[in-house]
C-alpha positions as CSV (number, residue, x, y, z in Angstrom):
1,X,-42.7,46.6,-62.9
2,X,-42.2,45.6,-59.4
3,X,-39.6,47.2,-57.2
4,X,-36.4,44.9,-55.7
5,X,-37.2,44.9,-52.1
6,X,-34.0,45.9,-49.8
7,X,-31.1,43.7,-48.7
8,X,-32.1,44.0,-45.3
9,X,-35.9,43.0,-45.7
10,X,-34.3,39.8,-48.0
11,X,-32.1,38.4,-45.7
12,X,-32.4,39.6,-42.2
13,X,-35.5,38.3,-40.3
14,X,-36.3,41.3,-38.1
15,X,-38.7,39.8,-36.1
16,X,-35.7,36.9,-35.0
17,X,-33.2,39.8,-34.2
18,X,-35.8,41.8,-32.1
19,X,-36.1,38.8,-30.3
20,X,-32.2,38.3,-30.4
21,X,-31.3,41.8,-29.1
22,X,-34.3,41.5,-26.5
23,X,-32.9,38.2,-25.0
24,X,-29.4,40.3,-24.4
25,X,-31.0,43.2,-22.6
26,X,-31.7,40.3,-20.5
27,X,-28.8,38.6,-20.3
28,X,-26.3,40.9,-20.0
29,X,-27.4,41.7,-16.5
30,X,-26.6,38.9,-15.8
31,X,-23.4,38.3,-17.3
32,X,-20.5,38.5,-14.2
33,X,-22.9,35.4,-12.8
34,X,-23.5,33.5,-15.8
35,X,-19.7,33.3,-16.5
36,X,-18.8,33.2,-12.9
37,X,-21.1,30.2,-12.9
38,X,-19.4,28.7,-15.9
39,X,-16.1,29.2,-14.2
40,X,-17.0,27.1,-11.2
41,X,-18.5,24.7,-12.8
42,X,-15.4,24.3,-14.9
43,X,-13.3,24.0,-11.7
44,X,-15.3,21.8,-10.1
45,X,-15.0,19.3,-12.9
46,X,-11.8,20.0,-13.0
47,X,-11.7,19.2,-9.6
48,X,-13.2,16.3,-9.5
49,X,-11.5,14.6,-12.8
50,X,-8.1,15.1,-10.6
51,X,-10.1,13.5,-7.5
52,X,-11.0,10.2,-9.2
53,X,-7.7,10.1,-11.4
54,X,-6.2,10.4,-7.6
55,X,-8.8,7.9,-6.3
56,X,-8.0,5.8,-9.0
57,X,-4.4,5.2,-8.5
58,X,-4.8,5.4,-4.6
59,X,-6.7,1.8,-5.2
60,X,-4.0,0.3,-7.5
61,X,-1.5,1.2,-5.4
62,X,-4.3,0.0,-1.7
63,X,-4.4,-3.4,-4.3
64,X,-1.2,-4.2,-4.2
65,X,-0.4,-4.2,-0.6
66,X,-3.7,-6.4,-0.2
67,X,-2.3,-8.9,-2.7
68,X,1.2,-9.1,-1.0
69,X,-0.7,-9.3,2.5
70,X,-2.5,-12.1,1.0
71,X,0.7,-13.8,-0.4
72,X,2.3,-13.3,3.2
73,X,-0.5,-14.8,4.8
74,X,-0.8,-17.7,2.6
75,X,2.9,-18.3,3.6
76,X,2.0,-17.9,7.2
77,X,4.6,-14.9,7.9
78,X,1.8,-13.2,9.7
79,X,4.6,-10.8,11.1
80,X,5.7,-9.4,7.9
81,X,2.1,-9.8,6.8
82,X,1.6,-7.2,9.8
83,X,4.2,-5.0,8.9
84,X,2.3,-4.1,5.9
85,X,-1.2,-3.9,7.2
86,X,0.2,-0.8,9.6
87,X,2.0,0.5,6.1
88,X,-1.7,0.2,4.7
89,X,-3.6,1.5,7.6
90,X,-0.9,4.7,7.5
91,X,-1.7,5.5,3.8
92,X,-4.5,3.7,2.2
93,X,-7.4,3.7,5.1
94,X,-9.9,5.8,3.0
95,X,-9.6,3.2,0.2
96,X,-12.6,0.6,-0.3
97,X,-10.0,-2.1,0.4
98,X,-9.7,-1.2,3.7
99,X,-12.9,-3.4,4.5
100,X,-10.4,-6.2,3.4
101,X,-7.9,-5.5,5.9
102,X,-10.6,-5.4,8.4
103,X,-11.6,-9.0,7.4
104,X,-7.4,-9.8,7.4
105,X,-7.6,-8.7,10.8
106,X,-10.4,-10.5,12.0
107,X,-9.3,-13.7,10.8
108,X,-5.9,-13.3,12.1
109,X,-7.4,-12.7,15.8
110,X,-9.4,-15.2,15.8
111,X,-6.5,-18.0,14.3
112,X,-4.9,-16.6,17.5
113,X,-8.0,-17.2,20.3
114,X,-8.4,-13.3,20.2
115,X,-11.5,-11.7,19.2
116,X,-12.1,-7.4,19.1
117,X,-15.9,-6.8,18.6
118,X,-15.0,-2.8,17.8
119,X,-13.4,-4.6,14.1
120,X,-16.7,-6.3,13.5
121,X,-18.7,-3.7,14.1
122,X,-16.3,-1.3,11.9
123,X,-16.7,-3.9,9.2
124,X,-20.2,-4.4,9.3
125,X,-20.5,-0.4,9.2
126,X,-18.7,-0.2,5.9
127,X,-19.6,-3.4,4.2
128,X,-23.1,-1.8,2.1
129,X,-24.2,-5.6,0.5
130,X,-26.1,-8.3,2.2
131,X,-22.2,-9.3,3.7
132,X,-23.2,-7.1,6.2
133,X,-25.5,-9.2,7.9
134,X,-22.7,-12.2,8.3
135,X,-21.2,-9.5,10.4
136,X,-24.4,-9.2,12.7
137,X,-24.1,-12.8,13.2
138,X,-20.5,-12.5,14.2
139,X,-20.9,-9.3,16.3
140,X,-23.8,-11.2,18.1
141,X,-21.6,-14.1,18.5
142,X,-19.5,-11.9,20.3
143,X,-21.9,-10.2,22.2
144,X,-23.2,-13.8,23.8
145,X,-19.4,-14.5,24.4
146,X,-19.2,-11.3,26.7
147,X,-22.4,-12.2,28.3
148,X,-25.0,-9.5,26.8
149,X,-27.4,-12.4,25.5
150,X,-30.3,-9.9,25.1
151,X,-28.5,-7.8,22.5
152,X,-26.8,-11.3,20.9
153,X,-30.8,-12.1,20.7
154,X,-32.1,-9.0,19.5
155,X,-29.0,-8.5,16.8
156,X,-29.9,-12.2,15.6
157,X,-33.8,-11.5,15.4
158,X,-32.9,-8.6,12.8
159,X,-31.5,-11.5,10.2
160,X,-34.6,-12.1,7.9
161,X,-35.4,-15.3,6.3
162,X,-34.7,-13.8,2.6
163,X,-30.8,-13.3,4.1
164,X,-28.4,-15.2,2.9
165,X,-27.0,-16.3,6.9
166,X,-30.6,-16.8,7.8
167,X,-30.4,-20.7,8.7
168,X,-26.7,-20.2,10.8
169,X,-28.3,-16.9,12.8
170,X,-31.3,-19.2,13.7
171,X,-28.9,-22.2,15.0
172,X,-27.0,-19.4,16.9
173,X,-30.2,-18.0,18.2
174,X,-31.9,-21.5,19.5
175,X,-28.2,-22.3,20.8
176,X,-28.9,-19.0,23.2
177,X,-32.0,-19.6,23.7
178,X,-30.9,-23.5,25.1
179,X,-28.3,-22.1,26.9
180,X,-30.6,-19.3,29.1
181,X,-32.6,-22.9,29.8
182,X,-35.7,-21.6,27.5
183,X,-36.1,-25.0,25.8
184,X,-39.4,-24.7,24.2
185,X,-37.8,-21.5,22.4
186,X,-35.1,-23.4,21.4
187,X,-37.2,-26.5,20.2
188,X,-39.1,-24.7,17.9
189,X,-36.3,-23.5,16.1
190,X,-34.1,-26.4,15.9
191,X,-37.5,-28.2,14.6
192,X,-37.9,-26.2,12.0
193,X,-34.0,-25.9,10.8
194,X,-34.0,-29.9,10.7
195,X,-37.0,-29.7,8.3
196,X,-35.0,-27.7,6.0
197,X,-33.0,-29.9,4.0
198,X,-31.0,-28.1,1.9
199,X,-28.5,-27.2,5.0
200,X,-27.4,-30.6,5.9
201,X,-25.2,-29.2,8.6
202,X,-27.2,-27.1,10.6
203,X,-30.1,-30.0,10.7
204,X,-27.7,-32.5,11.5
205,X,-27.1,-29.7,14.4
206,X,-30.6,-29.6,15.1
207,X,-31.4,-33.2,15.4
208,X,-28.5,-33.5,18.0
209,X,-30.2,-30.5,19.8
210,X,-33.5,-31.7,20.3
């Protein structure tokens, strides 16, 4: 007749609560760090839920001033228009649309014969897409305008054929390059910008260049 083995050896797998028990000799050495851990951790997301719920209605609010800016500009009260650009600047500056206000700014300057290179080059350092490089072009517009034509030249040059502006930066280029009385320079561009037919403009431009 065999014997009933014990509870213990039944249902408690020894082996698994050495290993159990081991594991916390371990750990609880390290307990005041692990939870301290824990605790930041918690804080930090904490943190950084109220951050982006802040963010968050930081940009609704930054999106309606740009809308009303836009409204007022539309309507050609550039003064009131104004107003609120300084009410945005004061509170919303750390906002992506920001970068919009910088391009308001712009084109309000320039409707007025006035042109600040320190707002193109502000743009261009917080645009991140290939808009950026339509701000080279302008900043090196701006630059030949003052009378640096090497850095208009060398700002230009960094505009690669895959970009987007590629074609207009070349026109401005050969334009420079006719201007400084290097012809042959600016032949060879304008010659090949009039071959390219898919930017009527700028080889119309080019024919009456050459």
């Amino acid at each position: 007749m065999s014997k009933d083995k014990l509870p213990l050896e039944k249902d408690v797998d020894i082996e698994l609560e050495y290993k159990v028990y081991h594991l916390w000799d371990k750990v609880k050495k390290y307990l005041k760090f692990i939870v301290a851990t824990v605790l930041i951790l918690f804080i930090f997301s904490l943190g950084y839920y109220f951050y982006k719920q802040k963010k968050e209605e930081e940009n609704q609010k930054a999106s309606v001033y740009i809308t009303k800016i836009n409204n007022l500009l539309a309507d050609n009260k550039k003064d009131e228009a104004q107003k609120l650009i300084q009410e945005f600047e004061k509170n919303y500056k750390d906002t992506d649309y920001y970068k919009v206000i910088l391009a308001y700014k712009i084109m309000m300057m320039k409707e007025e014969n006035k042109e600040d290179i320190s707002l193109a080059k502000e743009l261009k350092n917080k645009l991140q897409t290939e808009l950026s490089k339509g701000m080279i072009e302008y900043e090196s517009y701006l630059e030949y305008k003052s009378g640096k034509q090497n850095e208009a030249k060398e700002m230009l040059k960094s505009i690669n054929k895959e970009d987007y502006n590629y074609i207009s930066a070349q026109s401005l280029l050969a334009l420079i390059y006719k201007k400084e009385g290097n012809f042959q320079e600016a032949e060879k561009i304008f010659k090949t910008i009039q071959e390219n037919k898919n930017y009527r403009y700028f080889s119309i431009l080019a024919r009456e260049n050459l």
